[in-house]
TORPA-4810 file (N, C-alpha, C, O; in nm, 3 decimals):
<nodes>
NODE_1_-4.532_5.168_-2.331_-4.643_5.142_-2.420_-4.588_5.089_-2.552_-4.502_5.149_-2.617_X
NODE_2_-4.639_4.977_-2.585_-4.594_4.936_-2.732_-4.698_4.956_-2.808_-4.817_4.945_-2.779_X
NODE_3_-4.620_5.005_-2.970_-4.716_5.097_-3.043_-4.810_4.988_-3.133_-4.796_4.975_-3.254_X
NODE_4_-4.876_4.937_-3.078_-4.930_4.845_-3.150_-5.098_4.893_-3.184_-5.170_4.961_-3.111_X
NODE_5_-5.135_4.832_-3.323_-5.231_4.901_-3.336_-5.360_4.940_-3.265_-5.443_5.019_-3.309_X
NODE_6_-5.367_4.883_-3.163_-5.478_4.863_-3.073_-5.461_4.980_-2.993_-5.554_5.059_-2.979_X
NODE_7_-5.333_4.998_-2.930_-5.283_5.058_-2.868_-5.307_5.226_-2.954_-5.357_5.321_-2.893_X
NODE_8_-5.285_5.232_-3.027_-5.252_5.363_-3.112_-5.434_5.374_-3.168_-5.466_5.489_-3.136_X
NODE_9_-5.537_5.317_-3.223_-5.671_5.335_-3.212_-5.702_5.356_-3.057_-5.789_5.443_-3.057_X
NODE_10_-5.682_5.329_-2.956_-5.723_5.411_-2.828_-5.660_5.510_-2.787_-5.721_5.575_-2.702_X
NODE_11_-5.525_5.559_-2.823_-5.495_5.653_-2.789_-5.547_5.761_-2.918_-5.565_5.879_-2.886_X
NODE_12_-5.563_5.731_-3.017_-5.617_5.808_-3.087_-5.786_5.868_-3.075_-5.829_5.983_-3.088_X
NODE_13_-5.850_5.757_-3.049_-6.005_5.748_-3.009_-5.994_5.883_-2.881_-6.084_5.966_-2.873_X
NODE_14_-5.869_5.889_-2.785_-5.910_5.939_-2.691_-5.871_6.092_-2.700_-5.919_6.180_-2.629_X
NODE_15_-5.764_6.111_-2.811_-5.758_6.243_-2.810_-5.879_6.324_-2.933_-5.899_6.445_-2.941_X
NODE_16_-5.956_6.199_-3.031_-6.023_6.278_-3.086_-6.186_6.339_-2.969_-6.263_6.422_-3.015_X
NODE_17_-6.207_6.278_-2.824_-6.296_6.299_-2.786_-6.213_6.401_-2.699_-6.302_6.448_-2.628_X
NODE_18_-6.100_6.461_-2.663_-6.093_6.550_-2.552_-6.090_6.657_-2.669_-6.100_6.770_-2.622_X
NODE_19_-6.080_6.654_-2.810_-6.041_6.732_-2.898_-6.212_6.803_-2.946_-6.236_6.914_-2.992_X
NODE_20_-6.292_6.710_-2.919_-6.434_6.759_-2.883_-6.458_6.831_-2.801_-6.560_6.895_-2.826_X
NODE_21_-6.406_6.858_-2.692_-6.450_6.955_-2.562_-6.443_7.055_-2.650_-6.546_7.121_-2.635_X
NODE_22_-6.351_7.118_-2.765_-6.361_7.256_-2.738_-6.512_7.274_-2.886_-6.585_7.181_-2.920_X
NODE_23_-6.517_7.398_-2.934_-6.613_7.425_-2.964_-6.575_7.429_-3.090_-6.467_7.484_-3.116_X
NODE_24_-6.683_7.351_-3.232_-6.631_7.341_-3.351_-6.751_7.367_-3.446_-6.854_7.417_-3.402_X
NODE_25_-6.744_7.349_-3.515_-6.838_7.341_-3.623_-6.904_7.197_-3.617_-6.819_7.110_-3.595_X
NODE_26_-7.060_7.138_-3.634_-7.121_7.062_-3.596_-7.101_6.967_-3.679_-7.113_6.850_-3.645_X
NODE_27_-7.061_7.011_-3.826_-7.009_6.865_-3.884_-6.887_6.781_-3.863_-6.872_6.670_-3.913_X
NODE_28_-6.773_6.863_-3.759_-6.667_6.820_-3.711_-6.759_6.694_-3.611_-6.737_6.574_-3.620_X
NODE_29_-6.848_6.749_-3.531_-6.859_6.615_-3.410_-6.921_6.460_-3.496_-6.918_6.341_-3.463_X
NODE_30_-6.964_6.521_-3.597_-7.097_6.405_-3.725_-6.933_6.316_-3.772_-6.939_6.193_-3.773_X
NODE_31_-6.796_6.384_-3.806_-6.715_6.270_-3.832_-6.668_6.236_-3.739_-6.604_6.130_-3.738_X
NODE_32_-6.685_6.328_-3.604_-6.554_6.221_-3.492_-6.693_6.132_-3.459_-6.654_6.018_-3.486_X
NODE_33_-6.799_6.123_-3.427_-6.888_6.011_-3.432_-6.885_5.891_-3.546_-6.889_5.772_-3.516_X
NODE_34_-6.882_5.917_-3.619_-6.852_5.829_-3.722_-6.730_5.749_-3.725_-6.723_5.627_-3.736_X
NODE_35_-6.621_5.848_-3.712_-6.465_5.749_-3.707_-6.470_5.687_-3.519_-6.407_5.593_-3.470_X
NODE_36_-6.557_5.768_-3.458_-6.574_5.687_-3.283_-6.643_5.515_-3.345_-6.583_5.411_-3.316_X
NODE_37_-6.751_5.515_-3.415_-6.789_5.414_-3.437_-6.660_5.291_-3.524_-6.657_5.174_-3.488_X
NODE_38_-6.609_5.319_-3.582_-6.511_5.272_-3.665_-6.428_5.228_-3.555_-6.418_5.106_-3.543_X
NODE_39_-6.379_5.288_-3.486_-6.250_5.322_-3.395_-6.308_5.199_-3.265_-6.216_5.129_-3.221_X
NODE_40_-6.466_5.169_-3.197_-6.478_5.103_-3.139_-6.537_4.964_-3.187_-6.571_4.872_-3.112_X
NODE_41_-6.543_4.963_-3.321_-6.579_4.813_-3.373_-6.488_4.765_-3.389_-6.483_4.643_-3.376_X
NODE_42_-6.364_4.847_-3.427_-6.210_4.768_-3.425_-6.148_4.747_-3.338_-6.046_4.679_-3.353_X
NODE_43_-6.200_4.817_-3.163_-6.111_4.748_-3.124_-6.169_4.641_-3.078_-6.102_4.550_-3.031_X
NODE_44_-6.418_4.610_-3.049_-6.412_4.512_-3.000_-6.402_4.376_-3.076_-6.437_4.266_-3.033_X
NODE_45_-6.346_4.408_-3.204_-6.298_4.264_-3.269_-6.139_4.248_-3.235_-6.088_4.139_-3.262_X
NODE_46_-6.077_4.323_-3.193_-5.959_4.280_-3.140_-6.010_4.214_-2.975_-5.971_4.105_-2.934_X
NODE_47_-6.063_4.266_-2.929_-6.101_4.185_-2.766_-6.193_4.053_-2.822_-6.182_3.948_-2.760_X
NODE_48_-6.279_4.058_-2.934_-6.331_3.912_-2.992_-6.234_3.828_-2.983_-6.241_3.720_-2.924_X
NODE_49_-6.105_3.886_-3.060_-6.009_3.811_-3.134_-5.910_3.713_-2.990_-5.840_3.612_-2.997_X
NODE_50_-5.951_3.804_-2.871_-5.855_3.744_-2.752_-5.974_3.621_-2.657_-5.931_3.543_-2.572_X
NODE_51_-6.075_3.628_-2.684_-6.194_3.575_-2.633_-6.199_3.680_-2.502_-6.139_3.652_-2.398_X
NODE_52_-6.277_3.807_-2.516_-6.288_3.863_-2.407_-6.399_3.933_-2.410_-6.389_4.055_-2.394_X
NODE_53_-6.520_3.878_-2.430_-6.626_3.891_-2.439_-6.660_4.031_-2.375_-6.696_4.139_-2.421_X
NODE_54_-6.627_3.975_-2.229_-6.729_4.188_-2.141_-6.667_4.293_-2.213_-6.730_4.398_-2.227_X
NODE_55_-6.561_4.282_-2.259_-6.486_4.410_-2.301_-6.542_4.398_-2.463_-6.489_4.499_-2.510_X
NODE_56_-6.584_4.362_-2.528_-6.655_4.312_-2.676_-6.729_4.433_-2.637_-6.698_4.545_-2.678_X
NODE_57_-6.856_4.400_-2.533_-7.003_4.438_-2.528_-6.940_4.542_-2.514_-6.975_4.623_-2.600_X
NODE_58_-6.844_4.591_-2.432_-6.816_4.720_-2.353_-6.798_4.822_-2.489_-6.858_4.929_-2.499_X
NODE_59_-6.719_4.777_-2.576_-6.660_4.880_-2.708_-6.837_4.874_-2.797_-6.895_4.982_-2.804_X
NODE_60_-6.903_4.759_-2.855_-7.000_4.764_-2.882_-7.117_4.867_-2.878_-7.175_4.930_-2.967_X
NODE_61_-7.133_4.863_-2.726_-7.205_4.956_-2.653_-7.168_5.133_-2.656_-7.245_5.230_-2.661_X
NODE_62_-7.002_5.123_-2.649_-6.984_5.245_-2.706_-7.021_5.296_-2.803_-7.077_5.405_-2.808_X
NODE_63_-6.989_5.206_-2.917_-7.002_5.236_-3.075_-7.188_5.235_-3.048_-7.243_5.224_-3.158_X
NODE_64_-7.213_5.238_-3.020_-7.389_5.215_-3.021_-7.423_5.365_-2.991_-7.499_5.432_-3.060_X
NODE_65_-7.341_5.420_-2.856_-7.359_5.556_-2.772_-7.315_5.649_-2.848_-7.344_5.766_-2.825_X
NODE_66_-7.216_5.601_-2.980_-7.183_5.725_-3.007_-7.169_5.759_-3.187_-7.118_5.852_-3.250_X
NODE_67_-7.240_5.638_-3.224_-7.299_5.658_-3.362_-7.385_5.748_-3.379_-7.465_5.783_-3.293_X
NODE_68_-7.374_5.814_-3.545_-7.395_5.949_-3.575_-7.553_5.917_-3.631_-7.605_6.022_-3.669_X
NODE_69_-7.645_5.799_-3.648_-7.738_5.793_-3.716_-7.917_5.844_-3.662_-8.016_5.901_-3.707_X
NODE_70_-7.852_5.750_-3.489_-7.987_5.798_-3.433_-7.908_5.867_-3.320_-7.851_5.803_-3.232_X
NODE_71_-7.910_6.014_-3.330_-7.813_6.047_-3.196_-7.888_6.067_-3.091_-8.001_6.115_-3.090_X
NODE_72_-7.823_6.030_-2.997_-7.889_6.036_-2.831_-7.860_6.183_-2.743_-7.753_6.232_-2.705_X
NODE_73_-7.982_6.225_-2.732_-7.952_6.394_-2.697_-7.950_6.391_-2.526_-8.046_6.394_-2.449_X
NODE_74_-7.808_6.384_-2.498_-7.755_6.406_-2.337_-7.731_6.490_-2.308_-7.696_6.501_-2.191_X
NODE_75_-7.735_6.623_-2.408_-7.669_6.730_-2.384_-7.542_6.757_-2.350_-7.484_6.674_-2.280_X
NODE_76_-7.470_6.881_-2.394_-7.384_6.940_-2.393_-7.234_6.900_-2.285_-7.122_6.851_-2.297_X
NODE_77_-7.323_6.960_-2.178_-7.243_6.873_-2.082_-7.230_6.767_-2.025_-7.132_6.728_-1.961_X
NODE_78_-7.346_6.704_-2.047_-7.362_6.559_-1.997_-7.262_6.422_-2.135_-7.255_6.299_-2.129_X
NODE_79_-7.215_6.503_-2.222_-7.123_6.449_-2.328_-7.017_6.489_-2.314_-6.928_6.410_-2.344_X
NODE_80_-6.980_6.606_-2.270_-6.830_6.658_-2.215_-6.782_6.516_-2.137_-6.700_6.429_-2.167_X
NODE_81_-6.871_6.536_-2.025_-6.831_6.418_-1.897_-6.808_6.281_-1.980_-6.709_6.210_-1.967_X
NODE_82_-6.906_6.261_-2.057_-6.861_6.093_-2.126_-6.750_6.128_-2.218_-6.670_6.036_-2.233_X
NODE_83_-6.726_6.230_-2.279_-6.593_6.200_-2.370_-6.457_6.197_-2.258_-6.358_6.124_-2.268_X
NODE_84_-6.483_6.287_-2.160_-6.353_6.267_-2.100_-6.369_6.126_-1.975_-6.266_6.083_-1.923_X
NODE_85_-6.455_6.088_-1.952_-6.488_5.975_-1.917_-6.417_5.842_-1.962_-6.354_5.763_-1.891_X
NODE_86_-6.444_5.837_-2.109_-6.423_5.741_-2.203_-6.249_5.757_-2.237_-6.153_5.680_-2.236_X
NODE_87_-6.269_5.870_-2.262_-6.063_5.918_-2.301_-5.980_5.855_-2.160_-5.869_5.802_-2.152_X
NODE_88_-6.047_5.874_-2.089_-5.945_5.857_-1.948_-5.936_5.704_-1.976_-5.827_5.661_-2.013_X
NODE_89_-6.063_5.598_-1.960_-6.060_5.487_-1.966_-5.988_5.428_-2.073_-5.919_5.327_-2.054_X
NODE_90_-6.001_5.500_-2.222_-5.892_5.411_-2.303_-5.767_5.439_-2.242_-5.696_5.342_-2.215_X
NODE_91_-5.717_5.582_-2.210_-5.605_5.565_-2.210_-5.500_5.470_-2.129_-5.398_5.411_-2.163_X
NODE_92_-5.577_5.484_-1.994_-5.618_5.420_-1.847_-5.526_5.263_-1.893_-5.417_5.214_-1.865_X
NODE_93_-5.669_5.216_-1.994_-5.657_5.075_-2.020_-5.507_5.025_-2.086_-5.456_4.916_-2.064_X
NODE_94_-5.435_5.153_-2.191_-5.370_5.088_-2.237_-5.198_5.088_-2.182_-5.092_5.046_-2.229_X
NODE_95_-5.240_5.165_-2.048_-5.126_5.178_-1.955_-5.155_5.061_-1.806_-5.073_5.006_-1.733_X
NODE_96_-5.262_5.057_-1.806_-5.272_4.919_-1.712_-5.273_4.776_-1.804_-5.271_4.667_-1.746_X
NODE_97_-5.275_4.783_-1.925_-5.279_4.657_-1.985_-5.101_4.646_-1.986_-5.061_4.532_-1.961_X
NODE_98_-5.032_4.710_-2.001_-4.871_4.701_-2.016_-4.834_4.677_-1.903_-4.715_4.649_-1.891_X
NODE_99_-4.925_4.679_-1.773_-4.834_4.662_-1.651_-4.847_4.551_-1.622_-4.761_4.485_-1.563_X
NODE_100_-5.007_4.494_-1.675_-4.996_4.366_-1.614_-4.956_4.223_-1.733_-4.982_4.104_-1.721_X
NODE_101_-4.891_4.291_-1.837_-4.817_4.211_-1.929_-4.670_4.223_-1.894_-4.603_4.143_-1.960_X
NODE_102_-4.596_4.302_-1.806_-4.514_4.317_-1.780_-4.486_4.202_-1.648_-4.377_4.200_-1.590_X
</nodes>
């Protein structure tokens, strides 16, 4: 893995959502939503920046799912499953993106 910033905002994005599973105080989830939104507008202007449009919408759409303004009530566990959902996939991505640059 090269530590490049893209690389290091998804691995970070993914440990702040497994770091959600456990049980916190409710203004802890109001900033990891907030820095989630931050965390996926940057990276889909880095996939802008490569012309890679589906993966744009894909981070977009995240940042949409997981902004703190109008929150979407999936409940408890039905957000467990998408954070570790989502964690697997960044991480996923930034170990299959090195293989096939390799």
């Amino acid at each position: 893995m090269k530590p490049t910033t893209e690389n290091l905002t998804k691995i970070g994005l993914a440990s702040m959502m497994l770091i959600c599973l456990c049980q916190l105080p409710y203004g802890s989830y109001q900033l990891f939503r907030f820095l989630f939104v931050v965390g996926f507008a940057i990276l889909a202007y880095y996939e802008y920046e490569k012309k890679n449009i589906p993966m744009v919408i894909v981070y977009m759409g995240l940042a949409v799912l997981f902004q703190p303004l109008a929150k979407i009530p999936l409940g408890r566990q039905l957000w467990m499953v998408v954070d570790v959902t989502v964690a697997v996939g960044l991480v996923l991505s930034v170990f299959i993106k090195k293989i096939k640059s390799d």
